[in-house]
N, C-alpha and C positions, 0 to 999 in steps of 0.2 A: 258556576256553582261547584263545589266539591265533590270528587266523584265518588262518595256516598250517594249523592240526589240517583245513582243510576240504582234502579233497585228490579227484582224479578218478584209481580206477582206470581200469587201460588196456580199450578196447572193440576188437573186432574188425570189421573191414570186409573182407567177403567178395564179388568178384565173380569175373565165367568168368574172363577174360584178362588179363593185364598185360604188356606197359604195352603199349594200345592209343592210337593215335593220334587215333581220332573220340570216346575216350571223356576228353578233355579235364577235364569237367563232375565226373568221381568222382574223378582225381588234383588237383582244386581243390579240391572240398571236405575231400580227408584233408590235406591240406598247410593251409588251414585252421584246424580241429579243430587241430592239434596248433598253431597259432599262438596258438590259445584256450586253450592250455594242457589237451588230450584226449590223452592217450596212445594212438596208432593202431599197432592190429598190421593190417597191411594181409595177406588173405590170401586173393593167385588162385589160383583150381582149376587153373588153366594157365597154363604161361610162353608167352607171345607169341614168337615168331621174328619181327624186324622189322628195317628196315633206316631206316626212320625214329620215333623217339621224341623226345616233348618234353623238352628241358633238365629241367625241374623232376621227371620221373620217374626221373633218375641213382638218387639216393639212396637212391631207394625200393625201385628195382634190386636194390639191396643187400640193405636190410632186408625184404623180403618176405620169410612164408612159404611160396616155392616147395615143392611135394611132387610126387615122380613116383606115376606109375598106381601103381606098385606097388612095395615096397623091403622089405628086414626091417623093420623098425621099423612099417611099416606090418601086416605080417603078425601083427606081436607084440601090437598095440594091438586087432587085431579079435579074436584068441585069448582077451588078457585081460579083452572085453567078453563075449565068448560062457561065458567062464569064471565070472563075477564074477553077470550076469545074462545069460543065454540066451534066456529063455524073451522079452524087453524086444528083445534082438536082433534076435531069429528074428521078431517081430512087424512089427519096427519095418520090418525088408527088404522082408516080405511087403506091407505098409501104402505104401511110396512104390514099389514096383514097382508094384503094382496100381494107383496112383492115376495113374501115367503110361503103362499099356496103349494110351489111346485114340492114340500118338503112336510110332512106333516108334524116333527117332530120341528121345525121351524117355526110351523106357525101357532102350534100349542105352547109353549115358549114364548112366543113374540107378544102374546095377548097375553101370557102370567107375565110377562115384565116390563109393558108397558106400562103400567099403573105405575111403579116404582120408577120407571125412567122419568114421567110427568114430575113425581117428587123429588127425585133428582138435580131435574131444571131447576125448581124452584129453591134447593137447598143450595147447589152447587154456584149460582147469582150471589144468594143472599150471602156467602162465605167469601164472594169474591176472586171466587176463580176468572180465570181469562182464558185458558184454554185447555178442549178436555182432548186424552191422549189414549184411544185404544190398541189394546192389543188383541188382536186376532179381527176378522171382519166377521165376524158370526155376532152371537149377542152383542156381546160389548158396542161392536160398530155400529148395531141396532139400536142400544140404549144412546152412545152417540150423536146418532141421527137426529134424534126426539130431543134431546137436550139442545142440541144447536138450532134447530128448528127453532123451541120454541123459548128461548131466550136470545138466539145470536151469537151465543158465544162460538167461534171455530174450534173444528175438530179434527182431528189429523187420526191417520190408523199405522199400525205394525202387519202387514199379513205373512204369517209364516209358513204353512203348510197344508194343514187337511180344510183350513178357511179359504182356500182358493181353487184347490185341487177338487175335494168331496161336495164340501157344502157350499154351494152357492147361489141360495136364494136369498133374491135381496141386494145381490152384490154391484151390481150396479151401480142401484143407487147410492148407494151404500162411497162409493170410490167418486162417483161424480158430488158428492157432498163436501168430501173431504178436502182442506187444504192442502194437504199432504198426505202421501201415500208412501210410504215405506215400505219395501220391500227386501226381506234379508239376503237375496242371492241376486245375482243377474239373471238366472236361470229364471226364478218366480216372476222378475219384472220383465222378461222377454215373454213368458207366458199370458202374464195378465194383459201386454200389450197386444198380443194376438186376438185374445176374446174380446177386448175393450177397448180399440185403436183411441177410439173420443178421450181418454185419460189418460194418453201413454204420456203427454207432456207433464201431468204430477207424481208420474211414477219415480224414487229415488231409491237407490242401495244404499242401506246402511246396515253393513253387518252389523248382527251382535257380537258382544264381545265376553273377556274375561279378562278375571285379574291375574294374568301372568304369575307376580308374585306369589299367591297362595299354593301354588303348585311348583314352585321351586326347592331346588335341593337336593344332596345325592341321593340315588336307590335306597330304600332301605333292605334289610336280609329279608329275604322269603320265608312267610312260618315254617311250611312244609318241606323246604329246600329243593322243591322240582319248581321247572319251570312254568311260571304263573300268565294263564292268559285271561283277560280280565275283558267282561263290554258290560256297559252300563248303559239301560236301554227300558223305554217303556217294556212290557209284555204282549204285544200288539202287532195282529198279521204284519203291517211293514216294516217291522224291524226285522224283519226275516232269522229270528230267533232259531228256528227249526234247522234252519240251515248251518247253523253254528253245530246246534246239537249234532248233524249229520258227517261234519267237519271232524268233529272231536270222536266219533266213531271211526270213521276211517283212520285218523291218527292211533286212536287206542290198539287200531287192528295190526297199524305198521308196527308196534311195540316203539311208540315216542310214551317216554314219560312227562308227562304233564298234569296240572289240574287247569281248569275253566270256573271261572266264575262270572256270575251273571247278576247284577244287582240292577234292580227293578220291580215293579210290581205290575198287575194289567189283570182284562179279562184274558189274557193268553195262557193264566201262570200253569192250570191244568193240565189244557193240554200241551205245555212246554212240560209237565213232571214225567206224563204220561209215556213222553218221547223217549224222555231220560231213561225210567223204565226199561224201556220196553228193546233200548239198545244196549241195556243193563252198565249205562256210565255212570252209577251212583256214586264212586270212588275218585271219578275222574271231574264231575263236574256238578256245582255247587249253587242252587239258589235262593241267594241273599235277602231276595225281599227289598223295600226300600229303604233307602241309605241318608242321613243330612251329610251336606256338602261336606264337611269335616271330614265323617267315615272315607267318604268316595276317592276324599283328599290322599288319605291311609294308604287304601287298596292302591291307588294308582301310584306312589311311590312304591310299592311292593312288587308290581306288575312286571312281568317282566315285558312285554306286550301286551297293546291292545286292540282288538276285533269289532268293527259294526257291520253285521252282514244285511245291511239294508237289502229291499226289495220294491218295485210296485204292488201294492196290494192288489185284490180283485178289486176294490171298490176305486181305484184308481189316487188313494191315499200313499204319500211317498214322503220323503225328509224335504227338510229345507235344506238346513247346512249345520250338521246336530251339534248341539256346544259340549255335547260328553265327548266330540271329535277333538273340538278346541282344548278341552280341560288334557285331556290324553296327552296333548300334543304340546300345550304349555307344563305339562310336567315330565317333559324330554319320553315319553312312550314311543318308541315307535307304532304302527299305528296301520292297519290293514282295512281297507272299506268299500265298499261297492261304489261301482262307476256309474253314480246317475245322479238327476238333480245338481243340485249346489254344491256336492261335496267334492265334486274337482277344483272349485273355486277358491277351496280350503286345503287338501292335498294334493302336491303335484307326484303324481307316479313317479315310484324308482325313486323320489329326492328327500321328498319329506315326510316317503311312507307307500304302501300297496296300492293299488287299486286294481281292483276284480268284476270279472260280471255281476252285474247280481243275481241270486238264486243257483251259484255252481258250489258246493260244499267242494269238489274237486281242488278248485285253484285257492280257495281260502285255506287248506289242508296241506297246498303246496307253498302257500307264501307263509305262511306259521313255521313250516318247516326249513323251509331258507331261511327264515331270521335268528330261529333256534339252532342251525348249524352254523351261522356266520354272528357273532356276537358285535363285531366292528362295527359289519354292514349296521344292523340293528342301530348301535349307538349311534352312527355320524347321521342315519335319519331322523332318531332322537332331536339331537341337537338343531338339526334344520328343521325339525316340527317346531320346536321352541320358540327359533328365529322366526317362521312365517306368521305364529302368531304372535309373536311381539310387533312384527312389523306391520299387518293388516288387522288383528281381529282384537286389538287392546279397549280394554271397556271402556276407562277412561275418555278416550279419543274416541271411540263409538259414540259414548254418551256426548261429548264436547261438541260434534258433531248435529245430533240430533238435537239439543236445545239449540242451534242457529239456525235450524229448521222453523221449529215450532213455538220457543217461548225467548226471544230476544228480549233482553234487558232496555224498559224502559225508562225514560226521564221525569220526575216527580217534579213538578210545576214546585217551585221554591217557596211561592207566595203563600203555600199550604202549613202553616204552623207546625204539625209534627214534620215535613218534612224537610223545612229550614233546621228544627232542631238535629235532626238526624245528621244533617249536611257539617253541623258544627260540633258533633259526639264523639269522642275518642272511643275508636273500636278496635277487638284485639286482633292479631292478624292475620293478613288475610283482604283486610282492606280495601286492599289494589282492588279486588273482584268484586263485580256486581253483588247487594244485600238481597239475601232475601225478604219477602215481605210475606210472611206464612198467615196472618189473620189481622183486622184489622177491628178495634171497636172504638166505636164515636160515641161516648156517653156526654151525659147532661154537665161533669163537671171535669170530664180530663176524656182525653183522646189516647189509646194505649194500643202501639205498634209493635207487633210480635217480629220477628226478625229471625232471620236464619243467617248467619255469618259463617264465611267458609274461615276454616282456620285447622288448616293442616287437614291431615287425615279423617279428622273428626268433627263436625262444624257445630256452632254452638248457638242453643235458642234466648237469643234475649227478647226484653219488652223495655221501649221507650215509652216512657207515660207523660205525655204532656199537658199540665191541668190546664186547664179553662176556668176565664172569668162565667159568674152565673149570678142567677139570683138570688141572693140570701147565704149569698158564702160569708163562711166565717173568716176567710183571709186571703189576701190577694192570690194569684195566682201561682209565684215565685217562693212565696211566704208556705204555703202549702206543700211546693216537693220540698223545697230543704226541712221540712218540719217531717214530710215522710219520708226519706233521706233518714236524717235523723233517729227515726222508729224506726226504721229497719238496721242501723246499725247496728243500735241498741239492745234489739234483741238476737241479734246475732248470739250476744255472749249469753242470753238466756235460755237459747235453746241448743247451744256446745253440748256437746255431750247426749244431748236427747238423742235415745235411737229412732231414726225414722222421720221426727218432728222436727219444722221448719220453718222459716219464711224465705222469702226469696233473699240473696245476695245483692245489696248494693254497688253499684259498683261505679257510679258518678252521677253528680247533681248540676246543671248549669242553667241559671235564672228560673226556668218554668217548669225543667225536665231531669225527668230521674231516670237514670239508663240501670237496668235489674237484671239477674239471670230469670232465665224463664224456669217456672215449673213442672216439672212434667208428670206425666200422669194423665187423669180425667176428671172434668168438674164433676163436686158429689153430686150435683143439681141432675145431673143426665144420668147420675147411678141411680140415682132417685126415682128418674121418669123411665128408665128400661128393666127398673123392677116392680113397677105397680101391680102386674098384674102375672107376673112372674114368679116363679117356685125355684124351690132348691138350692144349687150353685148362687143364683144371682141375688138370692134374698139372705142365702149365711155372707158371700160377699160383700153387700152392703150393711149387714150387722157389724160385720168387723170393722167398717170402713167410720160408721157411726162411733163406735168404739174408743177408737184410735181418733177422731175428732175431737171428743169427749176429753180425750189424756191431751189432749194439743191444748183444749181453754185450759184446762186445769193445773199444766204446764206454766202456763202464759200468767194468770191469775197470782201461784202461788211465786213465782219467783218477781211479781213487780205491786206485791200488796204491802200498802202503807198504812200500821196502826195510827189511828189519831182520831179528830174527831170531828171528821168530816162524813160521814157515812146520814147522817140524820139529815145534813143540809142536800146532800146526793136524792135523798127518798125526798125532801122538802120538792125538789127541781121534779123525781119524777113524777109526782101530785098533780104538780101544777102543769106538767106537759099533758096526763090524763085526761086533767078536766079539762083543762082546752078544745082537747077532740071530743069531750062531752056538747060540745055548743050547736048551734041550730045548724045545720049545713047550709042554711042559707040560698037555698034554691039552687044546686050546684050538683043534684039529681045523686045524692050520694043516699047509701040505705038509712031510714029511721031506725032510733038506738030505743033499747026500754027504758021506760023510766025506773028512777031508784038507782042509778049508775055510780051515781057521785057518792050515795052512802055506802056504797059499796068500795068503791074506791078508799072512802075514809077509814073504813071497820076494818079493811085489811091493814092498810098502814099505822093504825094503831097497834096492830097484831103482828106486825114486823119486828122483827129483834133486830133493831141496829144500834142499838146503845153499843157503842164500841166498839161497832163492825168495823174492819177492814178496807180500807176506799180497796181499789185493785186496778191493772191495767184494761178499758174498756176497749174492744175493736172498733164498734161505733157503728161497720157494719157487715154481722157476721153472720154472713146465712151460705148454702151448700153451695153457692157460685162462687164466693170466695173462696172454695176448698179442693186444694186437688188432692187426688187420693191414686197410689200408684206400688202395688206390690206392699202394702202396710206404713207405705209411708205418707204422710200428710204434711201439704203446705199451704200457709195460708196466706191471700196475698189482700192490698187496696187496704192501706194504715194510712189513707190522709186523714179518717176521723178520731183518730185515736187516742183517748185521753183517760181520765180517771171514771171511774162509777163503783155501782154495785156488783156482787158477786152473780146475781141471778138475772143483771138484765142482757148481757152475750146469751144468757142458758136461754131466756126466753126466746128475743129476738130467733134464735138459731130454731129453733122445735118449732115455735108458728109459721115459721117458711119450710118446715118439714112437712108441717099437718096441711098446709096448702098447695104440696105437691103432690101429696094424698089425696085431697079432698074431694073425694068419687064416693059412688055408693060402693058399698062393699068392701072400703077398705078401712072401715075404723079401727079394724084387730090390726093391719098393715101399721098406720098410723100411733098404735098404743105398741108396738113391740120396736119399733124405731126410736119413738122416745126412748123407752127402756134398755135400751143397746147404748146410745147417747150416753143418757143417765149412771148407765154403769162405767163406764168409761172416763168419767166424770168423776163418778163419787156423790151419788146421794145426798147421803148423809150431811154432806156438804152446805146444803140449801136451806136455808131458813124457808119453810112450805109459804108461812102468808105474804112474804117477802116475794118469794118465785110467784105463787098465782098473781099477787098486784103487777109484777113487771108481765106474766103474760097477759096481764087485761089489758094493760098501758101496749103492748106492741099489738095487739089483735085491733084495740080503737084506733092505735097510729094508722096501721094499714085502713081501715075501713074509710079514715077520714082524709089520709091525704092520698093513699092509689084508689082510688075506687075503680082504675081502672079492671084492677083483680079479680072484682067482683060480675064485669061484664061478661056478653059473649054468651052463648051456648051453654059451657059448664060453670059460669061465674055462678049460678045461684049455690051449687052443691059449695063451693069457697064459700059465700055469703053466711049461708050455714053454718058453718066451721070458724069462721070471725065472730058470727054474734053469739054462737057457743061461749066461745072464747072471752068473748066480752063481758059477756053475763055470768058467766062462774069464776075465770081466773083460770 
C-alpha cells in the first residue's frame, strides 16, 4: 500500500494551566509535534487568566479542551461510568485519593478533578485519541491515571522538577502506570531511580529542547550602553533571585557599571522589590515582569550576559535543566549558573559558560566580572553555548525523539474505504512523512477524514470526504463528490473578495472522494452550547458570530439567485414535503401533531409572495455544525445537497437548529436575541414573513417526523416543546 496508508492518530497533551507564560518549553513542543505531522489535542485542567501570553499560544487558545469544575455533561459522564462499571469507579476514586492523603492541597485537588478527568476518558475515546501525554506527575499524571484506567488507552509522563523533588503524593503509582516516563536530566532519572528502583527500567532522558534558530543573530546595541546582565526566571525561593540582587550589590560597591535585569513574575516579586530597596539598586537593577517569547528574544540579543543563580529551596524544590539556560545559550550569551541538578548536563564549566556554588553572591560577582573584563573569553563561550545546544538540546530532535516513544505511526488496514482513498490522494509536500489523522467522522452518507500533513515549516489541515452509498440517496456515490467538487469550485468565485466569508478550497475529486483544505476556527454548534447559560464576552461573541453567518447566506443567496419562474413550483414541492410529515406516525412512537396543521400549512402559502420570486442557491443543510466561525471569519462546509430553493428555507432550517440548542427553560430571551443577531446580519427585510413561518413550520414538522430522536432523553421534552411551537405557529 502507499506510504500515505501510514498515518498518526491524534495524542493527547494534558498539563495544570494554559497558556502559561514560564511554561514556554510545553507550547514548543506541541506546536512541534504537530509540525511532524502528530495530531495534538492539547488538554488543560485549567484556563490560565493572564494578561500576558506568548504569540504562538493564540491558536491553541482556541483549540483546547478547556472544561469547567463542573458542568452537565460533566455530571453525565461520571453517571454513565458509575453505571457502565461502578464497582472500577468507586475503586478507582478510593485508589488516587488515598494515594495523595500524605498532601492536603493533593488531595483537595484530586477529588475537584476527578469528576472532569471521568469526562475526559469518555470525551477523549470518543475523539479518538490513542494516547494521552502528561507533563509534570502531579495533576495532570493524576488525570492520566483515571483516563487510562478507565478506557485503556496508554499514558506516558514528562517529570520536570518540583513534581518529583516537592510533591510527591501519588507518585508511584502514578510512574508504575505509565508506559513511559520521561525524564528531562539524568540527574531527575538517577533520582527517581533511587526512590522507585521497580520503575527505573521506564525511566528515559529526553531533554527538552529549543529552536536554536529564533535566537540567532548578531548582538544587538545596548539601550543604555553599560553592560547588560539579564536572567529570566520564575520569582520563586529556587531560583535564588536574592542572591543575584546580593551579587549586584557588591559589584555596585566595587564601582562596575552595569544594569541587571530580571524578567519574570512569582509570589517572590515583593520581596525581590524589597531587597532591591533596601540595597538601594534601583538604578542598577530592573524588574520586568513577564515577557512572551518574542520580548525575551529582544533582551537576550541585547544582553550582554546572562545569570541564573539557582539554589535548593528549603522545601527541597531545585531546577531541572532551566530552558531560559538553553534560550541564553542558543542565542550565543554567555551564560553563568549554579552547580546543581541538571544544569551541568547543559553547561560545561570554563567552556560553554560559569558554573558556581549555589547561594555564594561572591563568586557569581566574580565571574560577571571576569566576563566583563575579558570580552573574547565571554564571546568564544558564547559560541560554544550555541554549539552544545545545537548539538544536544534542539527541539526538533527532542520532539523526533519523543513521538518514537509514545505515538509511532501506524498502518491503516487498506480494505477501509477512506483509507484506500487516501492511499490513492495526491498530497502537498511533505508526503514522505507519516499523515496525520487529527478527527475522524463516520456519518450516515460520507466518511470525512481531517488530516494534518507536514509540509515544511507549517503543516497543513485537510479533510478527505469519502461519500457512501445509503438509503434514499439521491445519486451514486461518485456522482455526489464530483457534484460537491463542483459546488465548491463554484463558489470559490462567489465569495472572492468577501471579507472573512468562505467555503473550504477544493483541491481534488477522484471517483467517491473530495480532498478540501480544512476549516479552521470552531463549530458554531459548540459556541452555541458553551453560551447557554453564559453572559458577557461569550454571549456578544456569539452575536457577532450569528451576525457574520447571516452576511455568509445572504452572500451566498444574492450572488447565485436566478429570476424566472420557478419560485411557485419550489413552495408547490415545499407543500407537499409538509404534509407528508403531517401523516399518522404510524406507530413509530414519534410525538402526536394538532389538528388543523394542514390548513395552516395552506393559509400560509397562499400568503407567500412568490410570484416572481427568485429561485436562489439552497445549502440543503445548513445549521450551526456546518459553520465554522474564527476571529470574524465564517466557513461553511458539506454542499453535497446543494441545489436551488427558496430564499427563507436555509433561514429557517439554520434558527430551528438554533432554538433547539436553546431549548431549556429559561432561555427563551437567549433564543429570541440569537434569532435577531442572525436576522440582522441577514437583512430582515429580506424575507417574505408568511413565506419564513411556512419554511419554519415545514423544518420544525421535518425534525419532529423524521429525528425524533431529538425529542428523546432527559431534556427531549423542553425540544418537543420548542417543535410543536414551532409547528403550530410558523
Amino acid at each position: 500500500m502507499p506510504e500515505a496508508a501510514a498515518i498518526r492518530p491524534p495524542v493527547a497533551v494534558l498539563l495544570s494551566r494554559f497558556p502559561l507564560v514560564t511554561e514556554t518549553f510545553i507550547l514548543r513542543e506541541v506546536v512541534e509535534m504537530e509540525r511532524q505531522g502528530q495530531p495534538v489535542r492539547l488538554v488543560p485542567l485549567l484556563r490560565e487568566v493572564t494578561t500576558t501570553a506568548h504569540r504562538e499560544a493564540e491558536p491553541w487558545m482556541r483549540d483546547a479542551l478547556f472544561t469547567p469544575w463542573v458542568s452537565a455533561a460533566i455530571v453525565a459522564a461520571n453517571a454513565r461510568a458509575l453505571r457502565r462499571a461502578g464497582r472500577l469507579y468507586a475503586g478507582l476514586l478510593w485508589r488516587v485519593l488515598w494515594g495523595s492523603r500524605s498532601s492536603l492541597n493533593m488531595l483537595v485537588r484530586t477529588l475537584a478533578l476527578f469528576p472532569k478527568s471521568v469526562y475526559l476518558a469518555e470525551r477523549l475515546r470518543a475523539e479518538g485519541v490513542v494516547h494521552v501525554h502528561a507533563h509534570y506527575a502531579t495533576h495532570p499524571a493524576m488525570a492520566a491515571l483515571v483516563i487510562s484506567t478507565l478506557t485503556g488507552i496508554p499514558y506516558s509522563l514528562t517529570v520536570h522538577a518540583h513534581d518529583i523533588f516537592v510533591r510527591r503524593a501519588l507518585l508511584r503509582e502514578k510512574l508504575a502506570g505509565a508506559s513511559v516516563v520521561r525524564t528531562i536530566s539524568r540527574f531527575n532519572r538517577d533520582f527517581l531511580a533511587s526512590l522507585y528502583p521497580e520503575v527505573a527500567g521506564r525511566l528515559e532522558v529526553i531533554h527538552t529542547g529549543v529552536d536554536a534558530e529564533a535566537y540567532a543573530g548578531p548582538p544587538r546595541p545596548r539601550p543604555r550602553g553599560l553592560p547588560s546582565v539579564l536572567c529570566v526566571a520564575a520569582l520563586k525561593p529556587y531560583k535564588g533571585l536574592a542572591v543575584l540582587v546580593e551579587a549586584c550589590r557588591r559589584l555596585r560597591n566595587q564601582g562596575v557599571a552595569f544594569h541587571c535585569d530580571i524578567v519574570g513574575d512569582g509570589p517572590g516579586r515583593r520581596a525581590l522589590e524589597a531587597a532591591i530597596l533596601r540595597a538601594r539598586l534601583q538604578d542598577h537593577v530592573r524588574l520586568w515582569g513577564p515577557r512572551p517569547q518574542h520580548e525575551v528574544a529582544r533582551l537576550l540579543s541585547e544582553a550582554t550576559l546572562f545569570v541564573l543563580p539557582s539554589v535548593v529551596a528549603a522545601d527541597g524544590q531545585m531546577e531541572g535543566i532551566p530552558v531560559a539556560l538553553m534560550e541564553a545559550m542558543a542565542a550565543g550569551r554567555p551564560v553563568i549558573a549554579s552547580a546543581l541538578s541538571g544544569v551541568p548536563e547543559l553547561v560545561e564549566d570554563g567552556v560553554s559558560g560559569v558554573l558556581v556554588p549555589p547561594g555564594d553572591p561572591d563568586r557569581i560577582a566574580e565571574a560577571i566580572l571576569a566576563l566583563l573584563a575579558n570580552p573574547a573569553r565571554a564571546r568564544r563561550m558564547g559560541e560554544r553555548g550555541r554549539e552544545a545546544v545545537a548539538r544536544g538540546f534542539r527541539l526538533d530532535e527532542v520532539v523526533r525523539t519523543l513521538l518514537e516513544r509514545i505515538a509511532a505511526p501506524v498502518a491503516v488496514d487498506p480494505a477501509i474505504p477512506w483509507a484506500a482513498r487516501l492511499a490513492a490522494t495526491p498530497l502537498p509536500e511533505g508526503r514522505h512523512a507519516p499523515v496525520g489523522l487529527r478527527r475522524l467522522h463516520d456519518g450516515r452518507d460520507s466518511t470525512a477524514a481531517t488530516l494534518l500533513v507536514p509540509n515544511g515549516s507549517r503543516p497543513t489541515d485537510l479533510v478527505l470526504k469519502v461519500h457512501k452509498d445509503f438509503a434514499g440517496q439521491s445519486a451514486p456515490p461518485a456522482a455526489r463528490a464530483r457534484r460537491e467538487f463542483e459546488v465548491l469550485c463554484r463558489l470559490q468565485g462567489v465569495f472572492l473578495g468577501e471579507s472573512g466569508l468562505g467555503v473550504p478550497r477544493p483541491l481534488h475529486v477522484a471517483h467517491d472522494a473530495v480532498l478540501m483544505q480544512a476549516c479552521g476556527g470552531t463549530r458554531l454548534d459548540e459556541l452555541v452550547r458553551r453560551a447557554r447559560w453564559s453572559g458577557g464576552d461569550q454571549r456578544a461573541l456569539l452575536a457577532a458570530s450569528m451576525r457574520r453567518t447571516g452576511a455568509w447566506l445572504q452572500t451566498l443567496q444574492r450572488a447565485t439567485h436566478r429570476e424566472g419562474t420557478g419560485a411557485p413550483e419550489a413552495l408547490d414541492r415545499l407543500v407537499a414535503r409538509a404534509r407528508a410529515d403531517l401523516r399518522p406516525a404510524g406507530g413509530q412512537g414519534r410525538p402526536a401533531l394538532p389538528a388543523g396543521l394542514d390548513s395552516r400549512i395552506d393559509g400560509l402559502a397562499r400568503a407567500a409572495g412568490t410570484a416572481g420570486a427568485p429561485l436562489v442557491g439552497r445549502h440543503g443543510d445548513f445549521w450551526p455544525g456546518n459553520v465554522f466561525v474564527d476571529d470574524g471569519r465564517v466557513h461553511v462546509i458539506d454542499f453535497e445537497g446543494f441545489g436551488e430553493g427558496l430564499p427563507a428555507e436555509d433561514v429557517a432550517d439554520f434558527l430551528v437548529s438554533v432554538d433547539l440548542l436553546h431549548a431549556y427553560p429559561g432561555l427563551a430571551g437567549a433564543r429570541a436575541s440569537l434569532r435577531a443577531a442572525f436576522l440582522e446580519g441577514y437583512g430582515r427585510e429580506r424575507l417574505d414573513p408568511a413565506l419564513y413561518r411556512l419554511c419554519r413550520m415545514a423544518a420544525a414538522l421535518r425534525t419532529l417526523r423524521r429525528a425524533p430522536q431529538a425529542t428523546r432523553g432527559p431534556l427531549g421534552a423542553w425540544r418537543r416543546r420548542v417543535l410543536m411551537r414551532m409547528a403550530s405557529e410558523g
